[in-house]
N, C-alpha and C positions, 0 to 999 in steps of 0.2 A: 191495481185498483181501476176500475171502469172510468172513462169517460163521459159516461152518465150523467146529463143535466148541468155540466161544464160549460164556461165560458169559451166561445172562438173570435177572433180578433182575423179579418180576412183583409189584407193588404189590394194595392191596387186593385179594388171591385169594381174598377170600368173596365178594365183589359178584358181580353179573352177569356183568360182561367177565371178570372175572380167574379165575372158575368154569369160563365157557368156552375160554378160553387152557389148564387145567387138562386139561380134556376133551381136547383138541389134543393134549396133551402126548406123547403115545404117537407120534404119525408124525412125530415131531421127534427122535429121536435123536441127531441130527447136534449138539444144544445140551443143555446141561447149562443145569438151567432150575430155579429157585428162586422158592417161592411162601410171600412174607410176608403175613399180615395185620396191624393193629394191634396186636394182642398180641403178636406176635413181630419187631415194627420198629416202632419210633416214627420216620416220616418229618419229625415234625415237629420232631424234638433233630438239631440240624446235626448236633453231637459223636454221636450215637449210628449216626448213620447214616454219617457220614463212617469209623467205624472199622469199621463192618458191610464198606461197599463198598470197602476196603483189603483188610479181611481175608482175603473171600468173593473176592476180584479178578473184579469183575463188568464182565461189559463192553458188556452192553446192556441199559438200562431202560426195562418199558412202565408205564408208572406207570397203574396203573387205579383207585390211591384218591383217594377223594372224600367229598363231604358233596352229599347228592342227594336230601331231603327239602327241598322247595321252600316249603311252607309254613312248617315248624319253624324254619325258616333265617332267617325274620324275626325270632325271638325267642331264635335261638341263634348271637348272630352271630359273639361269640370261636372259639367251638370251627370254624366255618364256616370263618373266616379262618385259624386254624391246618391245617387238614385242605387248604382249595381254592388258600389262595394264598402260605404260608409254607411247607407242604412241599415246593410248589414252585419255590421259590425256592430250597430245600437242594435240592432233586436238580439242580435245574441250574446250582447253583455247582458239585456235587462233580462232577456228568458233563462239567463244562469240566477241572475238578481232574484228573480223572483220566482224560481220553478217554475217557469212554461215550459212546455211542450213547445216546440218552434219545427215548422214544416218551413223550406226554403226552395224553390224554382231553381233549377240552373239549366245551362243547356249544351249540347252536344257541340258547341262552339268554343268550346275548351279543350278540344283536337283539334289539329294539323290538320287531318283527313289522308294521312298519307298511308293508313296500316291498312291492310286490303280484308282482314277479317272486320264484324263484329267487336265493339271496343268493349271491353270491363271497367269497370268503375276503378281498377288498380293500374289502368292503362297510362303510360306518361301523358301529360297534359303539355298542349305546345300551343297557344291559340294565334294565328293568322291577321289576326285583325284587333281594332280598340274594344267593339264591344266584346266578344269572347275573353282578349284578358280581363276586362271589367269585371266578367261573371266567375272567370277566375279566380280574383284577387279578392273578391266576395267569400267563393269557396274556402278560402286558404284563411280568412280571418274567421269566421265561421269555426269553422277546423280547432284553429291553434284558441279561441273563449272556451271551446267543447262544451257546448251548455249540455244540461242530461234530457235522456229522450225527445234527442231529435234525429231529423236529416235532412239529406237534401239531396233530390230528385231532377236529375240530368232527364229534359227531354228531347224533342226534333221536332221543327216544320209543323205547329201547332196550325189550327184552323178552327173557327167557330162561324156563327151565326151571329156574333158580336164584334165590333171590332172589326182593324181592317186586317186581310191575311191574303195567302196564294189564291185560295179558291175563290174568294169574294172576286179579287184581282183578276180573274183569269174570265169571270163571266161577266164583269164590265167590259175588257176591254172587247170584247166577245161582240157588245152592242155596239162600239165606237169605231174598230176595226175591221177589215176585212180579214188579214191576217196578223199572227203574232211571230216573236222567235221566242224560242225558251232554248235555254242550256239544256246539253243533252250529256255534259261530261260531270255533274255535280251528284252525289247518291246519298240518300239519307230515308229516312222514312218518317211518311206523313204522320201527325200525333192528332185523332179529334181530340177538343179541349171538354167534349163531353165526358168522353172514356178517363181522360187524366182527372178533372175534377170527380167524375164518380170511383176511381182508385184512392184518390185522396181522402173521399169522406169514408169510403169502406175499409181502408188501412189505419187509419185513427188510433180507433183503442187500443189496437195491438204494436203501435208503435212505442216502444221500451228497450234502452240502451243506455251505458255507463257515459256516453258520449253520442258523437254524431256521426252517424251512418250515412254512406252516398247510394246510391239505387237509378239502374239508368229504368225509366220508361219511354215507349213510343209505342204506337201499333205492331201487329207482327207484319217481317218483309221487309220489302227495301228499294226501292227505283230510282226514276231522276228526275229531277224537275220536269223535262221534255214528256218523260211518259206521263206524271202526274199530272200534264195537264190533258195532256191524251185523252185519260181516262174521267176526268172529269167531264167533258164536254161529249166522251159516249157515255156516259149516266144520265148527262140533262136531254141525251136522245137527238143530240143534234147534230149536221157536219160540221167541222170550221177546220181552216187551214192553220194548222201548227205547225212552225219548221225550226229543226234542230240549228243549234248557235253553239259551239265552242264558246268557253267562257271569256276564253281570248278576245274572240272574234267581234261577243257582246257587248265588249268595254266598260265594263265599271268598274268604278273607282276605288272599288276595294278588294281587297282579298278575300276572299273563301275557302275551307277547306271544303277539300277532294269528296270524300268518300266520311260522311261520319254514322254509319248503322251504328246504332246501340244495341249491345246484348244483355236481355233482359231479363238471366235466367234469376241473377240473385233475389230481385225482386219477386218474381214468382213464385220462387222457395220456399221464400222467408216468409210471406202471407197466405199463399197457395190461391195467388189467383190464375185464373185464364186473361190472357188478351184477342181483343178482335184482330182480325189482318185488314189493314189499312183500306183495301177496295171494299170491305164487309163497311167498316165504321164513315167509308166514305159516301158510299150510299144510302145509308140514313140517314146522313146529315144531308143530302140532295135531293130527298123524300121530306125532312122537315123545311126544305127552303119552298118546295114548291108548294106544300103546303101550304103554308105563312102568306104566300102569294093570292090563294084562292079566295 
């Protein structure tokens, strides 16, 4: 049965993704489409949210919030665990409860980063750090409710025009600095949150399963922080001194995995879409910021 004229329920709508799902909003008429944040839905009170999504008769949720400050997260771990792995454990009791459709974020930080290919979605999971197992332990309750027709959507190194992220990061300090360091031994690939939320709203309908499916996205390709910023600062047309840093050598205070590309064929397959390659979707996005500027 179509999607057609269906209720959507879009979780953290200040973030990244649920800003750009916002942006969307307009060529979606066909859905009546509701954008909570924290202040206006506690996902984390079963009871609050279980009479929200009675009330409102919702019947698909993409759940975009999160706790995604990866450092902080080693030393805020209640809140981590309420935000990454118990609100989802309410949406996906109440989206079995009541036949939703339930979309769920996760991210590539549920690898080691130790395997030198491309990861699959059937890849062991090892994560390095608090927030990664958070989005883990998320995954695995998810999982073992198995509401029907859902999943959840492993990404990387998201970036938007909203919100703070690398590339917002990289052309402030650009104004405050003479020079930066960036890691040059980390590899993953960049995700616009434009591309992911427009995958999101174009996969919709056709998402249908006995249970819940996992799907890596990101752009196509794969670099490293070092070059990522490379390449951004030769799109905005400018010089600036960038110089490579071992992760070692950077010192922070947490772990990281290595190496985590995502292989993104299952999800291609299964929907038959194209993805852009990450310098294609990165220079749109630095064509809409100067824009924005003018």
């Amino acid at each position: 049965m179509s999607d057609r004229f269906k209720s959507i329920l879009v979780t953290g709508a200040e973030g990244q993704l649920g800003s750009e799902i916002k942006d969307l909003e307009r060529y979606y008429s066909n859905y009546k489409i509701l954008f909570v944040g924290k202040s206006k839905l506690d996902i984390t009170c079963h009871r609050k949210l279980d009479k929200f999504l009675k009330s409102q008769k919702i019947d698909i949720i993409i759940n975009c919030a999160a706790y995604t400050n990866v450092v902080k997260a080693e030393t805020e771990v209640d809140v981590v665990e309420a935000v990454n792995v118990l609100a989802v454990e309410n949406l996906a009791k109440l989206a079995k409860k009541y036949s939703i459709k339930l979309i769920h974020i996760s991210t590539n930080d549920v690898f080691d980063g130790q395997k030198t290919n491309p990861y699959n979605e059937v890849d062991d999971t090892n994560p390095v750090n608090v927030y990664g197992q958070s989005k883990l332990d998320g995954e695995k309750l998810m999982v073992s409710v198995n509401p029907k027709n859902s999943v959840i959507i492993r990404t990387s190194w998201v970036y938007s025009k909203h919100g703070n992220n690398f590339v917002k990061s990289m052309i402030r300090l650009a104004s405050e600095k003479k020079a930066i360091r960036v890691v040059n031994d980390q590899f993953g690939t960049p995700t616009s949150a434009v591309d992911l939320a427009s995958l999101i709203m174009k996969i919709l309908p056709d998402i249908f399963s006995p249970g819940v499916e996992i799907y890596h996205y990101s752009n196509e390709g794969s670099t490293s922080w070092f070059e990522f910023s490379k390449e951004i600062f030769l799109q905005l047309g400018f010089k600036y001194s960038v110089q490579p840093v071992s992760t070692s050598d950077y010192g922070e205070a947490v772990e990281r995995p290595t190496t985590t590309v995502l292989n993104k064929r299952k999800i291609k397959e299964s929907f038959e879409i194209n993805i852009p390659y990450w310098k294609v979707s990165l220079r749109t996005f630095i064509k809409e910021l100067e824009q924005t500027k003018r």
